[in-house]
Wavefront OBJ file of the C-alpha trace (Angstrom):
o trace
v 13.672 -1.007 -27.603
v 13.668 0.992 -30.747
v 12.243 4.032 -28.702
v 15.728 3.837 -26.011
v 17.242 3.802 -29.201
v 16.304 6.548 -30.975
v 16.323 9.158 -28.131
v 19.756 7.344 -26.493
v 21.093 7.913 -30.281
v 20.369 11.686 -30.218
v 22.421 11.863 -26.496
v 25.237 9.941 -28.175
v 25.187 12.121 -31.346
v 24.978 15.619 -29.006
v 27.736 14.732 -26.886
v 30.204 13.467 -29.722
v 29.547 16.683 -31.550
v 30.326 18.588 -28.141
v 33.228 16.829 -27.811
v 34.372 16.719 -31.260
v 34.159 20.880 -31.751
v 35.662 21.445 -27.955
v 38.694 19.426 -28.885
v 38.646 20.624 -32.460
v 39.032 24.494 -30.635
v 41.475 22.799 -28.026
v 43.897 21.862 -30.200
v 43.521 24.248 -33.311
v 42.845 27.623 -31.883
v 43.969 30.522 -29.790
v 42.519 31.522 -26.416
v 40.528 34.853 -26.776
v 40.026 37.663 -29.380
v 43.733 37.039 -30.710
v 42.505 33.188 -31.746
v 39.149 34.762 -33.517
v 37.584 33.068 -36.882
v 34.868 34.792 -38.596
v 32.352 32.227 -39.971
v 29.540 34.987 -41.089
v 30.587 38.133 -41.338
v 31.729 39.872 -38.284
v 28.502 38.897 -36.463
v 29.074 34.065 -36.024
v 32.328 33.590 -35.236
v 34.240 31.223 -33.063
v 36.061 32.533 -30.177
v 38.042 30.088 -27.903
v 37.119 30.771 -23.973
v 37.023 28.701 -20.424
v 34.189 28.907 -18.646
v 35.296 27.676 -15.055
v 31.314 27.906 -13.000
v 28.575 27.162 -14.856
v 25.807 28.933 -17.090
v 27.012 32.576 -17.836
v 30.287 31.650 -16.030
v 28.623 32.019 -12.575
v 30.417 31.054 -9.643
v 29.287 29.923 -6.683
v 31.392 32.094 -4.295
v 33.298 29.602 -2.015
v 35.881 27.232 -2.469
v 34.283 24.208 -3.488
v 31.725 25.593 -5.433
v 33.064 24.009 -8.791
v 33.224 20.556 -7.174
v 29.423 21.539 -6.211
v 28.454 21.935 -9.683
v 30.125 18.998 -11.009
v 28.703 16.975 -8.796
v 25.574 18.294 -9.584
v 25.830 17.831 -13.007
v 26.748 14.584 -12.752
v 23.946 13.722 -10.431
v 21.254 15.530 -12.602
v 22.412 13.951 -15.885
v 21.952 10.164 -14.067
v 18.290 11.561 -12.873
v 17.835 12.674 -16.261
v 18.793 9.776 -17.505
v 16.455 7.254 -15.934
v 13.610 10.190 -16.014
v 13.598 9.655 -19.488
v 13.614 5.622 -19.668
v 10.227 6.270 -17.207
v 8.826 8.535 -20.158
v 9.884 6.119 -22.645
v 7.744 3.264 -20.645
v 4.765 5.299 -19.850
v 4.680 6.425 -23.613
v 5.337 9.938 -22.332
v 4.502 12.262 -25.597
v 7.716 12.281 -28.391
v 8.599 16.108 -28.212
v 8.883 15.700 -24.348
v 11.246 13.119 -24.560
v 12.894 14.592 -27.170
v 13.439 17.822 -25.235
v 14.639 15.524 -22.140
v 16.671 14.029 -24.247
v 18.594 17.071 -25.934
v 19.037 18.514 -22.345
v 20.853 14.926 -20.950
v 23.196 15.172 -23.871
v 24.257 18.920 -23.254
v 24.654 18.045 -19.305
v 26.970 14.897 -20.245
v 28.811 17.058 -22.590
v 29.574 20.177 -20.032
v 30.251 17.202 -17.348
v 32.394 15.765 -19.451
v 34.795 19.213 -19.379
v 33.708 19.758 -15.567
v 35.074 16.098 -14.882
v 37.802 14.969 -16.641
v 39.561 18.006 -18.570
v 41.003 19.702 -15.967
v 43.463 16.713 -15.919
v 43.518 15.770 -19.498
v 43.773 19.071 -20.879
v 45.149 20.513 -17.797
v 42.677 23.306 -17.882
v 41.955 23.730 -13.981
v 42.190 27.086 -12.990
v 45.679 27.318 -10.891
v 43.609 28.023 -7.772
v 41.978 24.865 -7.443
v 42.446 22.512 -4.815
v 42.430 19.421 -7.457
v 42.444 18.797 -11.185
v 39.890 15.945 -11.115
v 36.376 17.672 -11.228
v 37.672 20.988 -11.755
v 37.967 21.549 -15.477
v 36.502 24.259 -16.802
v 33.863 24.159 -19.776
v 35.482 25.180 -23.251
v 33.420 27.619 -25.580
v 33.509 28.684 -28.568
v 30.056 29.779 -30.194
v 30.301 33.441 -29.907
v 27.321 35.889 -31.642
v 28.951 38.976 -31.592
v 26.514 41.869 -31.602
v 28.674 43.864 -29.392
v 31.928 43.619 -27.727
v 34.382 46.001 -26.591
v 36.335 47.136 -23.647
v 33.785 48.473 -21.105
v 35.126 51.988 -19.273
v 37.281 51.845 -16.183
v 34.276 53.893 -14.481
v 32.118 51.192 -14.753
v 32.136 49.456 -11.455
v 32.927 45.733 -11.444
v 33.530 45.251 -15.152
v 35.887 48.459 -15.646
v 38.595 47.855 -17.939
v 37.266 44.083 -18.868
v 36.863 43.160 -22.601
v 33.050 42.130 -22.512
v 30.749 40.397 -24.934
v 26.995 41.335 -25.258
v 26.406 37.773 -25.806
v 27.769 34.832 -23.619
v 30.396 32.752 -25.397
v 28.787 28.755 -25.220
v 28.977 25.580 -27.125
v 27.204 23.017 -28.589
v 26.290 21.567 -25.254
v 24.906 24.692 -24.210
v 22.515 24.574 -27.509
v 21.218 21.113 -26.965
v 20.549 21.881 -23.346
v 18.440 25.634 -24.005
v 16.942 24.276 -27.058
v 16.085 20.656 -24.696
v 14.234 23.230 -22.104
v 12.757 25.423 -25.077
v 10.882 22.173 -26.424
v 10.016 20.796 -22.800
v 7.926 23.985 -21.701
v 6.842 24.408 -25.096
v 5.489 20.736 -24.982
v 4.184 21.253 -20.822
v 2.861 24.735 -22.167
v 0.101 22.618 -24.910
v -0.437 19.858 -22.606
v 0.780 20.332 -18.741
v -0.843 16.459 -18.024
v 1.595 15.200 -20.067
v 4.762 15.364 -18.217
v 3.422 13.017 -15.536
l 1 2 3 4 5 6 7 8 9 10 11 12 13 14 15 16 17 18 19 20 21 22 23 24 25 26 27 28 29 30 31 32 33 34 35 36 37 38 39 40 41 42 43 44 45 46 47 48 49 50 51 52 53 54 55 56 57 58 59 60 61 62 63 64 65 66 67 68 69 70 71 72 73 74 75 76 77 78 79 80 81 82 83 84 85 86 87 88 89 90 91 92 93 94 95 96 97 98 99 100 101 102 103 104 105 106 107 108 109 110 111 112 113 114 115 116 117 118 119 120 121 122 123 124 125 126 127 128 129 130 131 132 133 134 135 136 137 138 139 140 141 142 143 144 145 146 147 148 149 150 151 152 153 154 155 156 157 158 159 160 161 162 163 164 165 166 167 168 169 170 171 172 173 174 175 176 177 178 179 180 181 182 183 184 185 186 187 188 189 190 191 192 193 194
């Protein structure tokens, strides 16, 4: 019991820090550049974006595509969830649960967004066909080694203010850091992931 505990606990803690910062931005911050706050230098700062696909703000190219990746979220973060419970039982090495563990959180936290604040926040793009399932992911972390506005003879991102760096959030952390740790952890022992 104390091992559910301890990884459930880190979940918990990852997706109430998600949430906490996301509605922190929501409700004290400006969309975009204007909205900017500097936390080191000109290089950490915290810039307030949507993000209506997924990783990267891909989009699946048809109309449904967002209810796609909800869904798939959603589905993923229950398999994740009872993937890890097996590990737990089977005494699965610490560091791969752990990583498991830090990914589930970040994939409730994004779902969370995908799910419910397109209603609650009313952040669906105006485009969709519902709110429900539809909101779009709120980020903030932004490491700015370059930005700018990229020339209009660029095909496809002429004229577009661009960031060398995707914009993400604490959800996105948990869930690279979760996958860092797992192949780290299948790279020193590959047997122990089954």
């Amino acid at each position: 019991m104390k091992q559910f505990l301890k990884y459930f606990s880190i979940v918990v803690l990852i997706v109430l820090a998600d949430q906490a910062s996301k509605l922190w931005v929501y409700a004290h911050m400006e969309m975009g550049t204007d909205g900017q706050i500097n936390l080191l230098g000109n290089v950490l700062k915290l810039t307030y974006t949507l993000n209506p696909g997924m990783a990267f703000s891909i989009h699946l190219g048809f109309k449904y595509g967002k209810l796609f990746i909800t869904l798939f979220r959603f589905f993923a973060s229950l398999y994740i969830f009872w993937y890890i419970i097996q590990s737990i039982r089977k005494n699965a090495p610490a560091f791969w649960i752990l990583g498991w563990a830090l990914v589930l959180g970040g994939a409730i936290g994004n779902s969370i967004d995908s799910i419910f604040y397109g209603v609650y926040l009313n952040n669906a793009p105006t485009d969709a066909p519902m709110k429900w399932l539809y909101g779009q992911v709120i980020d903030m972390l932004h490491i700015d080694l370059w930005s700018g506005v990229m020339p209009s003879w660029l095909p496809i991102w002429g004229d577009y203010y661009v960031y060398c760096l995707p914009v993400f959030n604490i959800a996105d952390v948990a869930v690279s850091t979760g996958l860092i740790v797992i192949l780290w952890r299948f790279h020193l022992a590959p047997h122990a992931s089954n």
